[in-house]
PDB file of the backbone (N, CA, C, O) and the ligand in Angstrom, with CONECT records:
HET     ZN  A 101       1
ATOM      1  N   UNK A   1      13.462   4.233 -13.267  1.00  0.00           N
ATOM      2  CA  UNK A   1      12.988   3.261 -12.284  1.00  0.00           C
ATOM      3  C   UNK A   1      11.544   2.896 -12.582  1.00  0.00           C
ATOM      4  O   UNK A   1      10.741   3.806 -12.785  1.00  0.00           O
ATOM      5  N   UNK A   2      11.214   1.809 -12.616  1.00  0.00           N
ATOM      6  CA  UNK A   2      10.035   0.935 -12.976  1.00  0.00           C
ATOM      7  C   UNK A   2       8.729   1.369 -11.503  1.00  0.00           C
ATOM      8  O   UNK A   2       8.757   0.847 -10.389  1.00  0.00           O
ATOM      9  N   UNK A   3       8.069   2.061 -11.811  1.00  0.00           N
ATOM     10  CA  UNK A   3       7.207   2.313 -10.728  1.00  0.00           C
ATOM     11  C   UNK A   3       6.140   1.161 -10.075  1.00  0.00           C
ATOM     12  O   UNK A   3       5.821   1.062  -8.890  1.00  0.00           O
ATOM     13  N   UNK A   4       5.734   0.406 -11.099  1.00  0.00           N
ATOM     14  CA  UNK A   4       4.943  -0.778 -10.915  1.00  0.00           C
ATOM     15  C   UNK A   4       5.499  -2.340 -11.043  1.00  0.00           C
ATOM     16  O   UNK A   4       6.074  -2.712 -12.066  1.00  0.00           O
ATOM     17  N   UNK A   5       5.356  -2.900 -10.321  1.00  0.00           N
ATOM     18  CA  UNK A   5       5.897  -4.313 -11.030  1.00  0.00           C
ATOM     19  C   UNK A   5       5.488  -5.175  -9.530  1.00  0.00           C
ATOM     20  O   UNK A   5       5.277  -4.643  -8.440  1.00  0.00           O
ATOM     21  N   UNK A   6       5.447  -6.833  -9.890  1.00  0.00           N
ATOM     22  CA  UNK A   6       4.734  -7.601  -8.928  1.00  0.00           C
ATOM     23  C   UNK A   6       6.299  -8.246  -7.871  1.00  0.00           C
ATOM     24  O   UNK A   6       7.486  -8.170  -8.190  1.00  0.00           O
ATOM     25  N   UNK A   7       5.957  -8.579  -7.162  1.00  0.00           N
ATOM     26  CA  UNK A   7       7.207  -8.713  -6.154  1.00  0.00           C
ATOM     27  C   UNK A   7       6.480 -10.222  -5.495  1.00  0.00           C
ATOM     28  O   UNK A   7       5.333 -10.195  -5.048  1.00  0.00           O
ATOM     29  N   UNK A   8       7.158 -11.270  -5.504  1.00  0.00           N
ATOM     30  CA  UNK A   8       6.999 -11.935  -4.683  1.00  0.00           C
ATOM     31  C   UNK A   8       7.677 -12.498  -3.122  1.00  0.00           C
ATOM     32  O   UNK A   8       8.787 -12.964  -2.868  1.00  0.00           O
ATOM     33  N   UNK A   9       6.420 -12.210  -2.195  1.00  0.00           N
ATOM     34  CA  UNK A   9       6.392 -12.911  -0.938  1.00  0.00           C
ATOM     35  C   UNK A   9       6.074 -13.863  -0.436  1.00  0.00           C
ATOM     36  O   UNK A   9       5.027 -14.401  -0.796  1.00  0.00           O
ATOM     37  N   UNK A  10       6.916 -14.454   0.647  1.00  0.00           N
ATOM     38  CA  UNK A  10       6.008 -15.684   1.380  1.00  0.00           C
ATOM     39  C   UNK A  10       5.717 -15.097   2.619  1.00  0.00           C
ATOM     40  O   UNK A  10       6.332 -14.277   3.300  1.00  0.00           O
ATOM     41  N   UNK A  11       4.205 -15.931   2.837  1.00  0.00           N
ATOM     42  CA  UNK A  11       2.875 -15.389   4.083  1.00  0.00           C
ATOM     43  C   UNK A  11       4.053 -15.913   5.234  1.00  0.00           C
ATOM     44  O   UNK A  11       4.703 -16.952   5.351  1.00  0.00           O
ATOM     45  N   UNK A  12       3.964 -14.487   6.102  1.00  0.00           N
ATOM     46  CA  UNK A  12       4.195 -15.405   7.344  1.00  0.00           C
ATOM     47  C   UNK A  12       3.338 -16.256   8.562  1.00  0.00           C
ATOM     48  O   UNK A  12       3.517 -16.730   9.684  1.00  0.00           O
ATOM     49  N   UNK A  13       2.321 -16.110   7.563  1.00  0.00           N
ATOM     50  CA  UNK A  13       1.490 -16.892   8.863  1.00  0.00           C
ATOM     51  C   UNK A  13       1.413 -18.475   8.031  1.00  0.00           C
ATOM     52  O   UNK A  13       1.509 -19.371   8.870  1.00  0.00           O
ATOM     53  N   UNK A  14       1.283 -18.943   6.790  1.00  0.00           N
ATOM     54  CA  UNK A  14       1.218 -20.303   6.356  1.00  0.00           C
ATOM     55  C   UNK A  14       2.767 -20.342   5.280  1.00  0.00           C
ATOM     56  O   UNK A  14       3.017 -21.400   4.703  1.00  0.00           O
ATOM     57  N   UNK A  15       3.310 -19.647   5.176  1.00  0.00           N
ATOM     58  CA  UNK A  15       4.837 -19.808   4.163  1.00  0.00           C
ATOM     59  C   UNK A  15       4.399 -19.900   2.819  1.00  0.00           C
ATOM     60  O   UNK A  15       5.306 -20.034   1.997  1.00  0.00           O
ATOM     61  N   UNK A  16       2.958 -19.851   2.279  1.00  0.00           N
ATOM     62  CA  UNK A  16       2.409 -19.662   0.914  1.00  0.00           C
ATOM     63  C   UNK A  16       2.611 -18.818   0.337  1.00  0.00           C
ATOM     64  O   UNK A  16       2.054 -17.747   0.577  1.00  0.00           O
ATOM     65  N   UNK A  17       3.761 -19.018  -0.958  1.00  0.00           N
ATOM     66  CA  UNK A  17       4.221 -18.061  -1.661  1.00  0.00           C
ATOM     67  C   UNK A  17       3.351 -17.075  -2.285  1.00  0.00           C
ATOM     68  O   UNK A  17       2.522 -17.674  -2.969  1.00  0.00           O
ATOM     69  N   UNK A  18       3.197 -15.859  -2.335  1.00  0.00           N
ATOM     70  CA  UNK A  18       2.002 -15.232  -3.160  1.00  0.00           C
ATOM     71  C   UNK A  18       3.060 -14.068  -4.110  1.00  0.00           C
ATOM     72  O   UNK A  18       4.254 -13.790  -3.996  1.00  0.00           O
ATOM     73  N   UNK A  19       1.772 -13.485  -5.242  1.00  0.00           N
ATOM     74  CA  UNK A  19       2.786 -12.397  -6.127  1.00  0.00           C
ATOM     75  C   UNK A  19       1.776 -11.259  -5.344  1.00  0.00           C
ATOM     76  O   UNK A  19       0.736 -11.496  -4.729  1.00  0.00           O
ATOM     77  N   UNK A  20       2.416  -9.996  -5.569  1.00  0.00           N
ATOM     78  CA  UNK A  20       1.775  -8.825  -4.893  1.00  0.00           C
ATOM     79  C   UNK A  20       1.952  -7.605  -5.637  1.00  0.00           C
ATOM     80  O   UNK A  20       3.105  -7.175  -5.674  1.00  0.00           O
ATOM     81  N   UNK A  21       1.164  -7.032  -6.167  1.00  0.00           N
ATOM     82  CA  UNK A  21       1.125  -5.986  -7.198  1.00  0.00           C
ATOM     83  C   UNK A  21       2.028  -4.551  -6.062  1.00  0.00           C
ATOM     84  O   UNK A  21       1.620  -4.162  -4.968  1.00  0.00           O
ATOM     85  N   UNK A  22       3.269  -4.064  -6.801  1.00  0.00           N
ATOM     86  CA  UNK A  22       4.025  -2.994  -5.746  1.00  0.00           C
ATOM     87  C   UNK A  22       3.740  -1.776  -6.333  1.00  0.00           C
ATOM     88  O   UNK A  22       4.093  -1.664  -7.507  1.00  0.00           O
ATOM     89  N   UNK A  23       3.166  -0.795  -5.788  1.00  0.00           N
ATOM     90  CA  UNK A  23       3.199   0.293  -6.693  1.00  0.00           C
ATOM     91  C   UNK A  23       3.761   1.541  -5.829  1.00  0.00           C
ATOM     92  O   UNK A  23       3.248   2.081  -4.849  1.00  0.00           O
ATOM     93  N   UNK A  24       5.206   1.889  -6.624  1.00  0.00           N
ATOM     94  CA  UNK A  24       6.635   2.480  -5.937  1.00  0.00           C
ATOM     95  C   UNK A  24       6.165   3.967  -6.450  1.00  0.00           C
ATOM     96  O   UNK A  24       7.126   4.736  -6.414  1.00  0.00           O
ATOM     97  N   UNK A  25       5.262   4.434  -6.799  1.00  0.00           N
ATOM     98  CA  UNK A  25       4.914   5.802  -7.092  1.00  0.00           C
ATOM     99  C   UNK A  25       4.514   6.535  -6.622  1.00  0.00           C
ATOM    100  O   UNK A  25       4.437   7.654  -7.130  1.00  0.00           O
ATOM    101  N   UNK A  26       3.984   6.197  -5.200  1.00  0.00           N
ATOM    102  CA  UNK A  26       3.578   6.746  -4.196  1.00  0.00           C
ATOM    103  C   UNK A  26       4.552   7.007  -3.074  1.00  0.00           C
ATOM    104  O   UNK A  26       4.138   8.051  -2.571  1.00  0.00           O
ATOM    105  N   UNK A  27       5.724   6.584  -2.353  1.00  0.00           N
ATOM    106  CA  UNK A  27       6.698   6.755  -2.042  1.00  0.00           C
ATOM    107  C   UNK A  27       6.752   5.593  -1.214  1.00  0.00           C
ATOM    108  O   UNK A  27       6.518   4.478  -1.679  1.00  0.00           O
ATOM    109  N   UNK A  28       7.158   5.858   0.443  1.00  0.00           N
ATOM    110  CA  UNK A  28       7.259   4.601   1.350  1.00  0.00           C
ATOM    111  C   UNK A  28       5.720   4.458   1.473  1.00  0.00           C
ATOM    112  O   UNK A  28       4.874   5.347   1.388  1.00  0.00           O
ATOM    113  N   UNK A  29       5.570   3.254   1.672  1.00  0.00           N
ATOM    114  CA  UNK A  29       3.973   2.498   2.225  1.00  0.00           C
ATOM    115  C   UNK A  29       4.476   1.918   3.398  1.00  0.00           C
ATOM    116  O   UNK A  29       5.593   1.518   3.725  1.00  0.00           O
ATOM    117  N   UNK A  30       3.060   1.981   4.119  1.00  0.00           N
ATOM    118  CA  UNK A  30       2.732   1.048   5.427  1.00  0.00           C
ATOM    119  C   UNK A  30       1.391   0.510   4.911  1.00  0.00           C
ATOM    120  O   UNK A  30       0.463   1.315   4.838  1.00  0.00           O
ATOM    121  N   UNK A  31       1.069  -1.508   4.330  1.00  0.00           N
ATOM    122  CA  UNK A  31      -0.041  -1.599   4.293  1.00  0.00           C
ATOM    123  C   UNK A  31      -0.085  -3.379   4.081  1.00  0.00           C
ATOM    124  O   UNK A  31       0.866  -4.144   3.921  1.00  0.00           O
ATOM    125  N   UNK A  32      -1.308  -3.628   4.137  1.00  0.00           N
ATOM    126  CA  UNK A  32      -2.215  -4.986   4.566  1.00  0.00           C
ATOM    127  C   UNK A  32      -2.307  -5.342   3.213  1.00  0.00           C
ATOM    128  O   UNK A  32      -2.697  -4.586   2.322  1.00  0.00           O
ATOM    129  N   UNK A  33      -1.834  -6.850   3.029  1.00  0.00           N
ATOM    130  CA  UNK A  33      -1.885  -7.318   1.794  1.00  0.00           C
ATOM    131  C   UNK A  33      -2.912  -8.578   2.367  1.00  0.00           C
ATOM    132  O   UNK A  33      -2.253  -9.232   3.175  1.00  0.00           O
ATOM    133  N   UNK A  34      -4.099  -9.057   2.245  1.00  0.00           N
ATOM    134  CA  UNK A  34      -4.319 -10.439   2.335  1.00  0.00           C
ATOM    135  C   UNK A  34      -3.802 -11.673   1.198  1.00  0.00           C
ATOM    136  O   UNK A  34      -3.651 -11.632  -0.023  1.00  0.00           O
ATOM    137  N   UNK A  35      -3.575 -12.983   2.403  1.00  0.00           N
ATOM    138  CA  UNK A  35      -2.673 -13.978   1.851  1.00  0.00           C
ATOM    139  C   UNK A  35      -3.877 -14.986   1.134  1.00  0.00           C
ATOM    140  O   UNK A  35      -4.743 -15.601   1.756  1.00  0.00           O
ATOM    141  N   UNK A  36      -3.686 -14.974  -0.253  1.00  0.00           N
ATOM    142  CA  UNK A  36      -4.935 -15.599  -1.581  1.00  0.00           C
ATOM    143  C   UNK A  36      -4.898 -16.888  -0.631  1.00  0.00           C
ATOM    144  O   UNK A  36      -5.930 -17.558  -0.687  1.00  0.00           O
ATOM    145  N   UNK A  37      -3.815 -17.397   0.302  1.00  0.00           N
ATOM    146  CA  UNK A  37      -4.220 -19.075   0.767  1.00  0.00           C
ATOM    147  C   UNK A  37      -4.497 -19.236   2.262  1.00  0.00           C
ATOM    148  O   UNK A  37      -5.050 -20.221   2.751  1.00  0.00           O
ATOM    149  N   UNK A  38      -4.133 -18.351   2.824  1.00  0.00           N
ATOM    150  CA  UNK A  38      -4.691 -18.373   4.525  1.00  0.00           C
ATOM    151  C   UNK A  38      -5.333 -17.218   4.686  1.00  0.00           C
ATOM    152  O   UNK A  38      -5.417 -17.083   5.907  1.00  0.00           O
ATOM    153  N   UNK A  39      -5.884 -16.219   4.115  1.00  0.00           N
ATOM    154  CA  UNK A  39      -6.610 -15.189   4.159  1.00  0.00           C
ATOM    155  C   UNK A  39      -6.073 -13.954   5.327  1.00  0.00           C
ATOM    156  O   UNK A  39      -6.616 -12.872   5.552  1.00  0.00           O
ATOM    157  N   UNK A  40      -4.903 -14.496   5.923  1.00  0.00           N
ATOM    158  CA  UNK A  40      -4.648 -13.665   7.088  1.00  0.00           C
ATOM    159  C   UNK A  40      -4.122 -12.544   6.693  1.00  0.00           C
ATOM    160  O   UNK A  40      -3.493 -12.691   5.644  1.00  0.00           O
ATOM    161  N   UNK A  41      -4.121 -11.255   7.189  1.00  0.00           N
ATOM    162  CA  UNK A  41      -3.426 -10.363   6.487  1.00  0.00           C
ATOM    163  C   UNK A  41      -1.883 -10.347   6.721  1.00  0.00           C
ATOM    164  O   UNK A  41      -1.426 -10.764   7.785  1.00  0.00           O
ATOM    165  N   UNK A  42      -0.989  -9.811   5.616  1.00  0.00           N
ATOM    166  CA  UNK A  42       0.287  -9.817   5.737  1.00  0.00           C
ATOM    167  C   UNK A  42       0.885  -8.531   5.793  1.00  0.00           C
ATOM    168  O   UNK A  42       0.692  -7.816   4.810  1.00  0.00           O
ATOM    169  N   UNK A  43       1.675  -8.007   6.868  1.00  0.00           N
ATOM    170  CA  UNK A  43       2.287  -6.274   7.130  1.00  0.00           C
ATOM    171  C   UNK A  43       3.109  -6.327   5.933  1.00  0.00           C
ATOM    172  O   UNK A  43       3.771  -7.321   5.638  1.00  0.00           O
ATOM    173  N   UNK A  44       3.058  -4.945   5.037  1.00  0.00           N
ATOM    174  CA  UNK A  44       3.984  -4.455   4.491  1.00  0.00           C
ATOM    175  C   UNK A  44       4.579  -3.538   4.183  1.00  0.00           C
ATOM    176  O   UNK A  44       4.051  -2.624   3.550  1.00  0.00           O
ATOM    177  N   UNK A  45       6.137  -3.527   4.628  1.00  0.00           N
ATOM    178  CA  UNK A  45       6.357  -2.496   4.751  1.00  0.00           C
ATOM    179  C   UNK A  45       7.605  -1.804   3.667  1.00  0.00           C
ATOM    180  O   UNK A  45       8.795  -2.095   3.541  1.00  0.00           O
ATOM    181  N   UNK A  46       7.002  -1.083   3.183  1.00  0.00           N
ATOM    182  CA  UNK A  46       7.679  -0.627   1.712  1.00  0.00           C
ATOM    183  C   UNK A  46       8.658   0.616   2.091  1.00  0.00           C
ATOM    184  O   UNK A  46       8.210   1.603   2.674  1.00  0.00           O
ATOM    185  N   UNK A  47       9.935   0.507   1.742  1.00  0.00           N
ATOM    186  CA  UNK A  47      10.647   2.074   1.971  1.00  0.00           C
ATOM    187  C   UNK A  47      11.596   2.043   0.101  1.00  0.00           C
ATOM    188  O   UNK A  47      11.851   1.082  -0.625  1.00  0.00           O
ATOM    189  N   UNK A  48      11.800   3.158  -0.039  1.00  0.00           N
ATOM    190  CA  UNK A  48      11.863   3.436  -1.477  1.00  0.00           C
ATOM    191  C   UNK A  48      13.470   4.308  -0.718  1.00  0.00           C
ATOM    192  O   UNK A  48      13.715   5.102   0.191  1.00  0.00           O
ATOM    193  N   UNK A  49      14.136   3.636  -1.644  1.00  0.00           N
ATOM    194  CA  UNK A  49      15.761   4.288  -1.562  1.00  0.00           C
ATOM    195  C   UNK A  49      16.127   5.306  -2.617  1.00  0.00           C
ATOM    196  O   UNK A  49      17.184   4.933  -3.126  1.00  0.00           O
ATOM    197  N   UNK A  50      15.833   6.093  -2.998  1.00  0.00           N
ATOM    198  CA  UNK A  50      16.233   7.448  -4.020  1.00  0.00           C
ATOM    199  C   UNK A  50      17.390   6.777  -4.419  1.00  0.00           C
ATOM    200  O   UNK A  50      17.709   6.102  -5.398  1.00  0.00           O
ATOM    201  N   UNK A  51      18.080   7.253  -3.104  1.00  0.00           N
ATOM    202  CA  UNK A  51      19.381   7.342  -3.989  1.00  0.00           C
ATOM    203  C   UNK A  51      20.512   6.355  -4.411  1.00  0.00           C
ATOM    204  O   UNK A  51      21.660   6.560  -4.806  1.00  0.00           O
ATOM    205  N   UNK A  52      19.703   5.058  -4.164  1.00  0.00           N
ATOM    206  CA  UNK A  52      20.772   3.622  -4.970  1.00  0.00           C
ATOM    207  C   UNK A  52      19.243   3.413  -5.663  1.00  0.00           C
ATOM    208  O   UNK A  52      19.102   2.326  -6.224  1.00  0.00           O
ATOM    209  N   UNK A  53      18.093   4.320  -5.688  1.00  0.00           N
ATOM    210  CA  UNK A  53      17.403   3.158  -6.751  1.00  0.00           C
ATOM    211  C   UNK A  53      16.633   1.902  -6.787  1.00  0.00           C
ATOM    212  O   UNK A  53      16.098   1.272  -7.699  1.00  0.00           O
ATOM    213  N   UNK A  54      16.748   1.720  -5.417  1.00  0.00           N
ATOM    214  CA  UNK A  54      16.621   0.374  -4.859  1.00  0.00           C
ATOM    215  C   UNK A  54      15.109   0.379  -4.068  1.00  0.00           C
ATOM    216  O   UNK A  54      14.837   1.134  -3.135  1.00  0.00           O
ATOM    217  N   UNK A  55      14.284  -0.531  -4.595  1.00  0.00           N
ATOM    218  CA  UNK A  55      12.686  -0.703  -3.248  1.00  0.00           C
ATOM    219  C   UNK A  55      12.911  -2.085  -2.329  1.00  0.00           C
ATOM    220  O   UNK A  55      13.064  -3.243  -2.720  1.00  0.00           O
ATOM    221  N   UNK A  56      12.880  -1.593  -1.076  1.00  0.00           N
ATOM    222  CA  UNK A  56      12.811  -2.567  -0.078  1.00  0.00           C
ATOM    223  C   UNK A  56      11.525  -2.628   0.700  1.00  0.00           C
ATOM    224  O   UNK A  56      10.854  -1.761   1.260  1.00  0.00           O
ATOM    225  N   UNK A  57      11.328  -4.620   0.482  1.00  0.00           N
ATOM    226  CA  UNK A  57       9.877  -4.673   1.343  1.00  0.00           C
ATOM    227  C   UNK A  57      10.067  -5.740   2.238  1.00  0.00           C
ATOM    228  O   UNK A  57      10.533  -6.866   2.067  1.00  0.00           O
ATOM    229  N   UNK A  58       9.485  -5.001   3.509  1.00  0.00           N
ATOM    230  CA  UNK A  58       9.736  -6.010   4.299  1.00  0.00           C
ATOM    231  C   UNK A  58       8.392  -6.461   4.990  1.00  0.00           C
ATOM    232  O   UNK A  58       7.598  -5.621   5.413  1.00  0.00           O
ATOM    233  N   UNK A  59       8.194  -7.647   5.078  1.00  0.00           N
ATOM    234  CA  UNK A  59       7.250  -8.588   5.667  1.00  0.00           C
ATOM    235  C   UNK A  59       7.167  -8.984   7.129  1.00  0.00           C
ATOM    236  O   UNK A  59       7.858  -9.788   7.755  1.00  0.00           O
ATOM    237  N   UNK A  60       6.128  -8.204   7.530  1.00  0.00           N
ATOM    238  CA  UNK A  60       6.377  -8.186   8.947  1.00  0.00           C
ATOM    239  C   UNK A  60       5.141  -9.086   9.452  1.00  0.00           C
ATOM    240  O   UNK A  60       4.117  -8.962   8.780  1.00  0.00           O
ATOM    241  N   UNK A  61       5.096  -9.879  10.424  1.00  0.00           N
ATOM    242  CA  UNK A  61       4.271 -11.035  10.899  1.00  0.00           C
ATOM    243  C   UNK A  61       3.739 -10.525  12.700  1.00  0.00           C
ATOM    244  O   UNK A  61       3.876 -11.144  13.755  1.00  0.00           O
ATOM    245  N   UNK A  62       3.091  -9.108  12.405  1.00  0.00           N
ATOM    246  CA  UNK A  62       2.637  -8.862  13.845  1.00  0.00           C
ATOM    247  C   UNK A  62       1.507  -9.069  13.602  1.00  0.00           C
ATOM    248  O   UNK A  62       0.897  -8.595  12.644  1.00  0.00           O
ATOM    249  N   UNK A  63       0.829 -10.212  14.895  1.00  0.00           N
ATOM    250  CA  UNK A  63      -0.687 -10.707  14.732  1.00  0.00           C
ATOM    251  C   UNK A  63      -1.018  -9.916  15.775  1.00  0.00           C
ATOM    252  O   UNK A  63      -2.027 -10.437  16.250  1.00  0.00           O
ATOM    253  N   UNK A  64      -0.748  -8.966  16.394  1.00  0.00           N
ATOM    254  CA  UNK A  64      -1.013  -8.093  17.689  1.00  0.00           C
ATOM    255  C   UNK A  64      -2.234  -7.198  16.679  1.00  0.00           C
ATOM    256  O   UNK A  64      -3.196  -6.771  17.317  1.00  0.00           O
ATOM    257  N   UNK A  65      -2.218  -6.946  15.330  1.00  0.00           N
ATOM    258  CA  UNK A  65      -2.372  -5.930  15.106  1.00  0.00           C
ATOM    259  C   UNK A  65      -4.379  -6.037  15.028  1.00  0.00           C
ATOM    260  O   UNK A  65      -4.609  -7.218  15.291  1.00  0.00           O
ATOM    261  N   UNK A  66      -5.299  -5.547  14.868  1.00  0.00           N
ATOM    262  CA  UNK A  66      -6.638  -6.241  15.192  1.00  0.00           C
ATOM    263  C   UNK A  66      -7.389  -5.510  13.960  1.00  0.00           C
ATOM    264  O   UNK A  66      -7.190  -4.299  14.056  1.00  0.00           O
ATOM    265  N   UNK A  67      -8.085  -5.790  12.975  1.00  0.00           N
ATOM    266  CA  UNK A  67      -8.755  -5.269  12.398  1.00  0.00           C
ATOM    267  C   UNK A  67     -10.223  -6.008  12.312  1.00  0.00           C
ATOM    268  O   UNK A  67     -11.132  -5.501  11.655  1.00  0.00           O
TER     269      UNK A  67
HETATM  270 ZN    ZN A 101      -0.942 -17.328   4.244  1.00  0.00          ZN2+
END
């Protein structure tokens, strides 16, 4: 399994496609990607499947969150 590789998302706050460097070597992530065209940050949420092999990321659009 390829530990690094770029994954592309679209922002949910402007739908601007961006690439996003994934790095699956660390296991599941919870983390803040900023969007290169609306600057807003984008939730991501990474879970790593062992056992099919498989990385799932999901793009979550909570503006509740305040940094
Ligand atoms: Zn954006």
């Amino acid at each position: 399994m390829k530990e690094q590789f770029s994954q592309r998302i679209t922002c949910p706050h402007c739908g601007h496609h961006i690439h996003i460097a994934v790095d699956a070597s660390e296991g599941d992530q919870d983390y803040y990607e900023e969007c290169s065209a609306c600057c807003n940050p984008i939730h991501l949420n990474m879970h790593i499947d062992y056992a099919s092999n498989k990385l799932e990321l999901h793009v979550d659009s909570d503006d509740e969150q305040i940094f």
